[in-house]
N, C-alpha and C positions, 0 to 999 in steps of 0.2 A: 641814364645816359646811354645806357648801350641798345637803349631802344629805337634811341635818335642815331646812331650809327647805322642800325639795322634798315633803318628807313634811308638813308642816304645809299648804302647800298645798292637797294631794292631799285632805285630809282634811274642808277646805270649812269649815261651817261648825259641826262638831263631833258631825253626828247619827251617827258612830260609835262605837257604846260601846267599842270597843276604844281611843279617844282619850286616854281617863284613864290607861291601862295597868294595868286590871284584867284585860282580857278580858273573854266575851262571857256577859253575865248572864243566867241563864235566871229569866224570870216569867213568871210568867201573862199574858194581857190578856185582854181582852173586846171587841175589834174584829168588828164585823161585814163588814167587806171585808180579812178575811183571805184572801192566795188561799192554795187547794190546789192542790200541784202542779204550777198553771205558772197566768202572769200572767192568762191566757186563763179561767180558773177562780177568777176572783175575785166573791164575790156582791155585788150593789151595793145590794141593798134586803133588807128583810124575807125575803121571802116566799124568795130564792133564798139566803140564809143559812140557812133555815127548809131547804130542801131539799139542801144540802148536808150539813147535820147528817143529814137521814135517810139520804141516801146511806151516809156513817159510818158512821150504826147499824146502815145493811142489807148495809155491806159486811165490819163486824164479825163480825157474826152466819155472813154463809156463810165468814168462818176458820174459824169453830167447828165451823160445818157440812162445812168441808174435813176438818178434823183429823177430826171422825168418822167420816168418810167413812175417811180412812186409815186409822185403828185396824181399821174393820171390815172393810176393805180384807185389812189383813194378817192379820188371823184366819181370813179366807177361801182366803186362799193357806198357810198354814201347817194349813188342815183340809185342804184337797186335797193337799198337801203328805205328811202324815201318811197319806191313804190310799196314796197312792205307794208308800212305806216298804217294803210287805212281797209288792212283785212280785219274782217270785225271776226270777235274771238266768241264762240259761244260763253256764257256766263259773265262777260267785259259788257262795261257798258259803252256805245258807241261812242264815237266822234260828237254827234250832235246831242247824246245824254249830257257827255260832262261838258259842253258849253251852255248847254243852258242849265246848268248846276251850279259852273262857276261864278260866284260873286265877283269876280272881278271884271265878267263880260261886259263889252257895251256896247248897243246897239249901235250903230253909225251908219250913214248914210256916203257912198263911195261914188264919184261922178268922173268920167272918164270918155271925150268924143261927144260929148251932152247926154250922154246914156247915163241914168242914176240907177242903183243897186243898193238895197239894203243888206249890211251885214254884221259880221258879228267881229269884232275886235277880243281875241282876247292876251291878258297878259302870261308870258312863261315864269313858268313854277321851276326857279333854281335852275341848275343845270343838271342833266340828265348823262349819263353814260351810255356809250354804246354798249348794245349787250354782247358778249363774248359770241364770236359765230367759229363756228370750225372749220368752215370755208373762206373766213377772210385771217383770220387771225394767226393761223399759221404762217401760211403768204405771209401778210404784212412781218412778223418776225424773223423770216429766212431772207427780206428785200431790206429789212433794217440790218441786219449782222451783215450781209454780201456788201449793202454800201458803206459800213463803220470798217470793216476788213480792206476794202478800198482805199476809205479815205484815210487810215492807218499807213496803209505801205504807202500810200503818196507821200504822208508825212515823212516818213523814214528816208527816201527819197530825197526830201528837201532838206533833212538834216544832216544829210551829209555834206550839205554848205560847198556841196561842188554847182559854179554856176550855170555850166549845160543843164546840168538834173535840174534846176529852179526853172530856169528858162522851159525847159522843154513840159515839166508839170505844169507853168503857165498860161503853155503854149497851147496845150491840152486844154484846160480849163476855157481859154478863148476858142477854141472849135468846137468841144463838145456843148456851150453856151452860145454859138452863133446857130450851131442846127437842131439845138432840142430847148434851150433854154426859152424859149415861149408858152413849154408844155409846163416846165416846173416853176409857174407863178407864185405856191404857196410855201417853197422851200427856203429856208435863213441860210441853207449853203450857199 
């Protein structure tokens, strides 16, 4: 019993929502000294509410601007990638060895403009992994951590359930996706 005192206590003078035992309600508000972040980042007037919202917006925006950045990132390494492809390796057997080794090739005939060409069809064997390069792989891991670091403190941002900061990480996401979002086609953000 005197555990359950100790908790009532502890709990003051009730401005815990978890007091009721519902748990912790999420609303909106519209406080302008919400901090972001940390206590040190809280705006006290206008004008630095005003500028933390642009922060928001600006710092929405270069997600958008990351992510596109990736998408065209890796199109660039999978076009240089593809040139690679057909350097023939001493002791490899070429391009045209294992197609016409493969059992699965078929000859076919390709017409295009009335121009006919014979070629060769063949089927993919599974899927294949990129192989590890040290020139892409690092990159691609310090461009995935900067945009998960990003898309984290946006989060944090919106969870503070004040409606400027939502609006303005929005507001962000709709500008940095009106001027880049055509380059990151392959992205689920």
């Amino acid at each position: 019993m005197s555990h359950t005192h100790d908790m009532d206590m502890d709990m003051g003078s009730g401005t815990s929502s978890s007091a009721s035992g519902h748990g912790m309600m999420a609303v909106f508000q519209n406080s302008m000294v919400t901090s972001l972040y940390s206590e040190a980042w809280t705006p006290n007037t206008t004008g630095t509410y005003a500028a933390t919202c642009i922060f928001l917006i600006a710092f929405s925006a270069i997600f958008r601007g990351l992510l596109a950045l990736r998408s065209w990132q890796e199109n660039r390494w999978i076009d240089a990638e593809m040139k690679r492809r057909y350097v023939v390796v001493a002791g490899r057997e070429t391009l045209a060895e294992r197609v016409s080794n493969d059992t699965l090739a078929k000859p076919m005939v390709l017409s295009g403009n009335g121009v006919e060409e014979n070629v060769m069809v063949v089927q993919r064997h599974g899927e294949e992994g990129r192989p590890f390069r040290l020139s892409v792989d690092p990159v691609r891991a310090v461009l995935d951590t900067v945009i998960a670091g990003v898309g984290y403190l946006l989060m944090l941002a919106v969870m503070t359930m004040n409606v400027g900061y939502f609006m303005a990480v929005l507001g962000g996401v709709f500008i940095g996706s009106l001027l880049c979002g055509r380059y990151a086609i392959d992205t689920a953000h």
